[in-house]
Biopython code that builds the backbone (N, CA, C, O; Angstrom):
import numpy as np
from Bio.PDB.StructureBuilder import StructureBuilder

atoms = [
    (1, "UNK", "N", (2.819, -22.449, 66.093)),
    (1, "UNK", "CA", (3.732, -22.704, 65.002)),
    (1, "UNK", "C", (2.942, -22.885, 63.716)),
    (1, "UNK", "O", (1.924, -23.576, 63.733)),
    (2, "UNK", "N", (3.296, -22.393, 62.782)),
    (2, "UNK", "CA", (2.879, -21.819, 61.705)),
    (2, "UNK", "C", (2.953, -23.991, 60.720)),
    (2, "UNK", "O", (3.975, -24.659, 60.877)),
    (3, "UNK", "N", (1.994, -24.447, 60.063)),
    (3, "UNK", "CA", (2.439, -25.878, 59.465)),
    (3, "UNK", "C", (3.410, -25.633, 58.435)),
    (3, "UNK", "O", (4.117, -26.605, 58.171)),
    (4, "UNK", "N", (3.564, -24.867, 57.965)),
    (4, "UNK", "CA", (4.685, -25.063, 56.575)),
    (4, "UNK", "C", (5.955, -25.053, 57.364)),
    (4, "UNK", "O", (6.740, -25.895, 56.927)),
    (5, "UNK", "N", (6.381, -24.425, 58.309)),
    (5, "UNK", "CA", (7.759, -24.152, 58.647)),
    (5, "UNK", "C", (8.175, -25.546, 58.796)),
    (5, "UNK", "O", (7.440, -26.532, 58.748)),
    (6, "UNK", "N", (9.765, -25.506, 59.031)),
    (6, "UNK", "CA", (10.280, -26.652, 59.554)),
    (6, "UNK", "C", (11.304, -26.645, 60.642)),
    (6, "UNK", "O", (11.973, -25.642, 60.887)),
    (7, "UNK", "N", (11.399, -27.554, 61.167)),
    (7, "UNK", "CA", (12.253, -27.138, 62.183)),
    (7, "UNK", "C", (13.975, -26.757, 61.434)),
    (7, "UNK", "O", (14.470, -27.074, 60.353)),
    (8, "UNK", "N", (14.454, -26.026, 62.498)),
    (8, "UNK", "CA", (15.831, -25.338, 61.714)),
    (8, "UNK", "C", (16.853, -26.333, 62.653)),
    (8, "UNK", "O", (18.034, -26.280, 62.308)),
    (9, "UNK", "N", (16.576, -27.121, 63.655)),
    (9, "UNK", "CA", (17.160, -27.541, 64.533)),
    (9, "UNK", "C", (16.930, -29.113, 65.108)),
    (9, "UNK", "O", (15.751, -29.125, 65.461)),
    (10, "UNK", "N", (17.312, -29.986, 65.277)),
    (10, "UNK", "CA", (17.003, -31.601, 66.218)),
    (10, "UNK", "C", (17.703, -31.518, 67.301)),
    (10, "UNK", "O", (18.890, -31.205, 67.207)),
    (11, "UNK", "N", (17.057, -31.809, 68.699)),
    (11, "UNK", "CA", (17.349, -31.802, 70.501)),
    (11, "UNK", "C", (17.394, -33.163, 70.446)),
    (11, "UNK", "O", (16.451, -33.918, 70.206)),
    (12, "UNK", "N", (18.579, -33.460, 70.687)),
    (12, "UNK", "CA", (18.717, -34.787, 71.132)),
    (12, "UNK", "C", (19.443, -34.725, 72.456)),
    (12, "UNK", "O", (20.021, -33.692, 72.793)),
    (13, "UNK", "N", (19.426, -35.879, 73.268)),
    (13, "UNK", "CA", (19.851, -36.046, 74.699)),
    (13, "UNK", "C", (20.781, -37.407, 74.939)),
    (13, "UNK", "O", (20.500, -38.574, 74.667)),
    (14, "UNK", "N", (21.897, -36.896, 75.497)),
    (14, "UNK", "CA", (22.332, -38.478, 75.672)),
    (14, "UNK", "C", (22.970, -38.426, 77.770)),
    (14, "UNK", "O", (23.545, -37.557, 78.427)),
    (15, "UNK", "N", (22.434, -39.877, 78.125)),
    (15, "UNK", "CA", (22.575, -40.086, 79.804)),
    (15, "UNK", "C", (24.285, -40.229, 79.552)),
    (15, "UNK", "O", (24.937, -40.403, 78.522)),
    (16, "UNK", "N", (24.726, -40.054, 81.139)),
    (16, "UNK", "CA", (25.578, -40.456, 81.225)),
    (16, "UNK", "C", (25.887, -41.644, 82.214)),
    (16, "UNK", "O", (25.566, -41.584, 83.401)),
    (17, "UNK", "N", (26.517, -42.707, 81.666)),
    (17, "UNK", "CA", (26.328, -43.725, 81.893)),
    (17, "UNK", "C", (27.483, -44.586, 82.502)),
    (17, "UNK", "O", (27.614, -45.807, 82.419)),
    (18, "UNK", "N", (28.662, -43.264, 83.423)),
    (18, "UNK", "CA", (29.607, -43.694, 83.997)),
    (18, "UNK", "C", (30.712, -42.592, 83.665)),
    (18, "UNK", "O", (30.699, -41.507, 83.084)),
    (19, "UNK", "N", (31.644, -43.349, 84.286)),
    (19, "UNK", "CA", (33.228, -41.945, 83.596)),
    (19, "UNK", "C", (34.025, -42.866, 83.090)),
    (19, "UNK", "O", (33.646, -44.036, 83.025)),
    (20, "UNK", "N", (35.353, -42.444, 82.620)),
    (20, "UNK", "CA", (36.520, -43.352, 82.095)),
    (20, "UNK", "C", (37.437, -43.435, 83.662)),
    (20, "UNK", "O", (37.037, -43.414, 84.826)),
    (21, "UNK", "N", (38.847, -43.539, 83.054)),
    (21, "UNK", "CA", (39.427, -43.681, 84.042)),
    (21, "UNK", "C", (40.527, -42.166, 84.114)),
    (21, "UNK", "O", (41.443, -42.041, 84.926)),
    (22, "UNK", "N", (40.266, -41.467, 83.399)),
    (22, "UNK", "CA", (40.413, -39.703, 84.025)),
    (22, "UNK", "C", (39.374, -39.183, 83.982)),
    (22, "UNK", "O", (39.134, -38.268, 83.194)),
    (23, "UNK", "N", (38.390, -39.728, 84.959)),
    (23, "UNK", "CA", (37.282, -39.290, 85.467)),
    (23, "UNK", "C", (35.848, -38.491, 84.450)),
    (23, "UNK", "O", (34.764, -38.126, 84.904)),
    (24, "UNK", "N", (36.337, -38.406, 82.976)),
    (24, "UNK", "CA", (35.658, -37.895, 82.299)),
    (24, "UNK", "C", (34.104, -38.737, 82.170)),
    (24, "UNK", "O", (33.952, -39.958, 82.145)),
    (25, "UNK", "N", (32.981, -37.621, 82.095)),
    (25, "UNK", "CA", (31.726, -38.683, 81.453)),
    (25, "UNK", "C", (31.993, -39.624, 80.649)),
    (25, "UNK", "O", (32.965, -39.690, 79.897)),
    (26, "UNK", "N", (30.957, -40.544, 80.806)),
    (26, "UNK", "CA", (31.175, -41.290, 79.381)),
    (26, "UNK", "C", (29.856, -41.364, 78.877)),
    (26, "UNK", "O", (29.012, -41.748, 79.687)),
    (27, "UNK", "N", (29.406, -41.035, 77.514)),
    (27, "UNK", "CA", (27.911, -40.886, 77.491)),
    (27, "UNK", "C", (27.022, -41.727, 76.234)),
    (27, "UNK", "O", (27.248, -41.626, 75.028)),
    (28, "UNK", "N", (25.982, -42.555, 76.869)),
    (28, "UNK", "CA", (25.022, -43.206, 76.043)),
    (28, "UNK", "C", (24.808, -42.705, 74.937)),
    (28, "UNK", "O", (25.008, -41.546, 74.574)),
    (29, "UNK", "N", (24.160, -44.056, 74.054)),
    (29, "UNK", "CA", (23.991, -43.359, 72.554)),
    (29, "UNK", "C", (22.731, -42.056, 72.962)),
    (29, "UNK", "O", (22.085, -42.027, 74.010)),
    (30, "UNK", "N", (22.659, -41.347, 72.153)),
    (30, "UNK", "CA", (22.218, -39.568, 71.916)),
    (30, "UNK", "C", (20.988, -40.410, 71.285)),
    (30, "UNK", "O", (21.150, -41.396, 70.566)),
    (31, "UNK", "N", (19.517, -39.781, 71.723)),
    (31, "UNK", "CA", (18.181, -39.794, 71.134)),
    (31, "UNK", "C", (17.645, -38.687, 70.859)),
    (31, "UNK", "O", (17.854, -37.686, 71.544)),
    (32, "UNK", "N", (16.922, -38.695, 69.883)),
    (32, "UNK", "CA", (16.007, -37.333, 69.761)),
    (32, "UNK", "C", (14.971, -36.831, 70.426)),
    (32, "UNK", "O", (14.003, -37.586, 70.342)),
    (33, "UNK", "N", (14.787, -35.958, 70.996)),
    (33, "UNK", "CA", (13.758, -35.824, 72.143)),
    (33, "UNK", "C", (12.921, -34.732, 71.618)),
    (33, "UNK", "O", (11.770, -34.626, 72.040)),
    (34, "UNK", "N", (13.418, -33.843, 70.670)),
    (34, "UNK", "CA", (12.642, -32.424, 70.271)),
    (34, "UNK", "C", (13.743, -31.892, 69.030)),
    (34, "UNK", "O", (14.737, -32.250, 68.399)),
    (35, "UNK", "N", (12.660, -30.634, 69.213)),
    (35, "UNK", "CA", (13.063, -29.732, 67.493)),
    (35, "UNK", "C", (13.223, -28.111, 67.850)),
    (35, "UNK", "O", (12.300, -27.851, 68.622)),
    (36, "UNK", "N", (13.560, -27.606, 67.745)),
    (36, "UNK", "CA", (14.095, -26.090, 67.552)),
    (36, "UNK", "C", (13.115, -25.325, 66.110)),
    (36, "UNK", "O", (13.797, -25.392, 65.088)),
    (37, "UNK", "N", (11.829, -24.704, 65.881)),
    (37, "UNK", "CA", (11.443, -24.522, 65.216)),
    (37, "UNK", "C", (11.784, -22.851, 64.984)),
    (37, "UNK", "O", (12.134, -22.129, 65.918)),
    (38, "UNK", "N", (11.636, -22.419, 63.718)),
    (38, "UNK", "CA", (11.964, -20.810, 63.701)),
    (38, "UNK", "C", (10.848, -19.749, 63.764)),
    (38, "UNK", "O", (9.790, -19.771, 63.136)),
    (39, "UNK", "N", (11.201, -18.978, 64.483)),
    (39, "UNK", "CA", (9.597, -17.905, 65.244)),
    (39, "UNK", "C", (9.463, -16.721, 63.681)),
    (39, "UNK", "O", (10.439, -16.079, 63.292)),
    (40, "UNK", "N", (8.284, -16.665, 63.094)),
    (40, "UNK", "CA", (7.979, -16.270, 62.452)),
    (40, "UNK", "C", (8.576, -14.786, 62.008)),
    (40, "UNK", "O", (8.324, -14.449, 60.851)),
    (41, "UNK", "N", (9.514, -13.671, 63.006)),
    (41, "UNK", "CA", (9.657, -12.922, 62.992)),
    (41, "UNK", "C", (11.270, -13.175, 62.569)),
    (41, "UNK", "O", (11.812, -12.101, 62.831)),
    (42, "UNK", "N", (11.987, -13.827, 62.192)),
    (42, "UNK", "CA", (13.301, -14.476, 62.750)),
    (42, "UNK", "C", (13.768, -14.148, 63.521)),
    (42, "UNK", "O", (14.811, -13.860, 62.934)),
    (43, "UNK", "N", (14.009, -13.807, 64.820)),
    (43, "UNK", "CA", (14.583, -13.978, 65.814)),
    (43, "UNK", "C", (14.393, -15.063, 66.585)),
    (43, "UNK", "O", (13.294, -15.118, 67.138)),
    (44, "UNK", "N", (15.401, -16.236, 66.844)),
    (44, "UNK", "CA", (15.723, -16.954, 67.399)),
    (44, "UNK", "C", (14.485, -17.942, 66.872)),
    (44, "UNK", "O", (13.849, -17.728, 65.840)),
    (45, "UNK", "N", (14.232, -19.232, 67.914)),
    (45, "UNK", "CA", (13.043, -20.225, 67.845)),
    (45, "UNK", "C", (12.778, -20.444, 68.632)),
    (45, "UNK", "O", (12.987, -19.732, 69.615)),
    (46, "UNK", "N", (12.058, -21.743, 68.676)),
    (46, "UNK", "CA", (10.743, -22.192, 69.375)),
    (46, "UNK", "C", (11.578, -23.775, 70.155)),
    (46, "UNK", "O", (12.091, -24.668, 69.481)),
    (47, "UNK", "N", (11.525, -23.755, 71.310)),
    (47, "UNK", "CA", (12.476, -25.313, 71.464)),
    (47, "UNK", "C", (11.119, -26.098, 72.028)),
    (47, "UNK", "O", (10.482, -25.760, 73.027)),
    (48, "UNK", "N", (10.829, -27.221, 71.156)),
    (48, "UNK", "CA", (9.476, -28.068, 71.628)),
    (48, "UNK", "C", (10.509, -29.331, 71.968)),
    (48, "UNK", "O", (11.362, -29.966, 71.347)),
    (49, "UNK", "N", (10.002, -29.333, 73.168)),
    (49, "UNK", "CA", (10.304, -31.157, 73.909)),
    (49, "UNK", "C", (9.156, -32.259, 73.251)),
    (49, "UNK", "O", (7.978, -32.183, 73.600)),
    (50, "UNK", "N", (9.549, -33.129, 72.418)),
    (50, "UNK", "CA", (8.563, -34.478, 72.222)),
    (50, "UNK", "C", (8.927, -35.250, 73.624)),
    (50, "UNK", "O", (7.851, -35.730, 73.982)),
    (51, "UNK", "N", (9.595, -35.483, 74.267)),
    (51, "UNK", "CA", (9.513, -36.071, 75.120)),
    (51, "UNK", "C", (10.811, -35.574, 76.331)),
    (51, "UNK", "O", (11.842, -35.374, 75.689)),
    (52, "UNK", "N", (10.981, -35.392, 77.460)),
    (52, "UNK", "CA", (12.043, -35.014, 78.378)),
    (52, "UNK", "C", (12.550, -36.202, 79.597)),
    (52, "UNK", "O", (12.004, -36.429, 80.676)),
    (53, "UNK", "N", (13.447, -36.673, 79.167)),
    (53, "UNK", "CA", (13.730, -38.061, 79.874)),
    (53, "UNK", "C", (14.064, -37.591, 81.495)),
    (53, "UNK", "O", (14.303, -36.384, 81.473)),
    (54, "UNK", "N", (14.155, -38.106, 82.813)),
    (54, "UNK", "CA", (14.299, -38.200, 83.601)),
    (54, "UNK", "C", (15.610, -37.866, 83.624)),
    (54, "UNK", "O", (15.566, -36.909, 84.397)),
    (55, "UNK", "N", (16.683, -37.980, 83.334)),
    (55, "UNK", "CA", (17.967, -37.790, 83.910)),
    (55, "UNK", "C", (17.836, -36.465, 83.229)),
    (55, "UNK", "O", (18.247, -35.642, 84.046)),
    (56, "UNK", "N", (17.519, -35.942, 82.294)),
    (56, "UNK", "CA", (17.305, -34.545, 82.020)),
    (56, "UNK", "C", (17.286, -33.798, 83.265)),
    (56, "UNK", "O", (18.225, -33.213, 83.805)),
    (57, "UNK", "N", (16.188, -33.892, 83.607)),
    (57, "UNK", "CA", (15.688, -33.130, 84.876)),
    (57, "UNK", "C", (16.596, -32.951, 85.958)),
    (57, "UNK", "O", (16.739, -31.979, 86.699)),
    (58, "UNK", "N", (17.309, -34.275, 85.924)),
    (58, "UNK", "CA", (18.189, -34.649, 86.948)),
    (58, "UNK", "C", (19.673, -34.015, 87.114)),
    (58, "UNK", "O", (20.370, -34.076, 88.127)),
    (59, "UNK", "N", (19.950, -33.475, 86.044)),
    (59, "UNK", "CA", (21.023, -33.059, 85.352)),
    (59, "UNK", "C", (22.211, -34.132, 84.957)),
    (59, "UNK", "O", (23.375, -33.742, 85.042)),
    (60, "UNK", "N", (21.935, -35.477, 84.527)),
    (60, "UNK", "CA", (22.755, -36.657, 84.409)),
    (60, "UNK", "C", (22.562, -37.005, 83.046)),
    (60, "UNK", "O", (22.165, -38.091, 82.624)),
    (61, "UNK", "N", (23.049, -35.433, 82.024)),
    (61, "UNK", "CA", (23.407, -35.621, 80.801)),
    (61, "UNK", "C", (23.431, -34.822, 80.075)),
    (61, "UNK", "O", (23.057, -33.762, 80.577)),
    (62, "UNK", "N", (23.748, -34.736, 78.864)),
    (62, "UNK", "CA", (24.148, -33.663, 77.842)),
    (62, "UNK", "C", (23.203, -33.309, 76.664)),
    (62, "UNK", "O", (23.327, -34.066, 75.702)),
    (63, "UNK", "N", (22.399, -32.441, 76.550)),
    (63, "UNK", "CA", (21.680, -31.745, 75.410)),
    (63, "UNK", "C", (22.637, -31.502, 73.959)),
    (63, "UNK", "O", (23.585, -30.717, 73.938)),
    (64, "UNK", "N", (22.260, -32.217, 72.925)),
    (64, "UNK", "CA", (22.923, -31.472, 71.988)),
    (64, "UNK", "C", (22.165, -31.305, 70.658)),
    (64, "UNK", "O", (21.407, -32.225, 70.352)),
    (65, "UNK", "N", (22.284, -30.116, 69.719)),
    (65, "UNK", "CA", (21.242, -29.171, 69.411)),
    (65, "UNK", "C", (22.381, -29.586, 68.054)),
    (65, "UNK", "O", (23.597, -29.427, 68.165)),
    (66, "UNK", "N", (21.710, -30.134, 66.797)),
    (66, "UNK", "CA", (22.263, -30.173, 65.729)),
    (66, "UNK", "C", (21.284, -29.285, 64.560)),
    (66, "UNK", "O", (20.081, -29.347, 64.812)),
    (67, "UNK", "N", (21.599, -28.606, 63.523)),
    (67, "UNK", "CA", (21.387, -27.985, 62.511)),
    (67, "UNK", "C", (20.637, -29.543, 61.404)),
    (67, "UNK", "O", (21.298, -30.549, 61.145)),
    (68, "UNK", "N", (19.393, -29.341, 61.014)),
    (68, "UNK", "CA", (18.601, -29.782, 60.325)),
    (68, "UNK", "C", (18.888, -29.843, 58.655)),
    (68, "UNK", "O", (18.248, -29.244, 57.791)),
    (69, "UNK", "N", (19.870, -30.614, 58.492)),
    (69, "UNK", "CA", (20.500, -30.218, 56.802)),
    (69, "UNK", "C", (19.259, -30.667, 56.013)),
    (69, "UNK", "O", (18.586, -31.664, 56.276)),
    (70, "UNK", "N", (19.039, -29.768, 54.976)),
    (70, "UNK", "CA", (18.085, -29.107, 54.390)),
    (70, "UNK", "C", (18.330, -29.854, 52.060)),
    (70, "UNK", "O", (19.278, -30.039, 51.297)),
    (71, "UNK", "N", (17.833, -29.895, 52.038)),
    (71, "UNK", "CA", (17.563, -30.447, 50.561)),
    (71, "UNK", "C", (17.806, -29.715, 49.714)),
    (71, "UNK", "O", (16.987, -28.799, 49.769)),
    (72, "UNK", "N", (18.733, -29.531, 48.642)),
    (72, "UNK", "CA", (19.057, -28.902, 47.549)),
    (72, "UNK", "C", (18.580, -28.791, 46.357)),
    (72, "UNK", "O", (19.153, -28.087, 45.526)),
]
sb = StructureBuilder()
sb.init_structure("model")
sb.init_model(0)
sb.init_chain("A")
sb.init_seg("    ")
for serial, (resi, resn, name, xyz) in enumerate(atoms, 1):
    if name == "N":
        sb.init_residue(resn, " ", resi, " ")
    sb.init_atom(name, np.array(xyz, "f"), 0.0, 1.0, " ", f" {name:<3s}", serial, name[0])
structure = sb.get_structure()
């Protein structure tokens, strides 16, 4: 990864930490775990894990990939 770029993207992860009572997840506060950086060619990016929590692996939670709002 090139130092000037920035990431175009924030990976955050949140556990799930039970259901309601129509059985839906119910899910922990969301942390940041990684960044989505953009591949020099633009097509698509780069997804770097800073860190990958255990229930990740486990499949006992939800990835969610927010857009990096940018300075005017």
């Amino acid at each position: 990864m090139a130092t000037n770029l920035k990431p175009t993207h924030r990976v955050s992860f949140a556990c799930i930490i039970g259901s309601d009572e129509d059985g839906n997840d119910k899910l922990g506060q969301a942390r940041e775990i990684g960044a989505i950086w953009p591949r020099k060619n633009g097509k698509g990016g780069i997804l770097r894990f800073d860190h990958v929590p255990i229930e990740l692996t486990r499949g006992e939670g939800v990835i969610f990939i927010n857009d990096v709002e940018r300075g005017k």
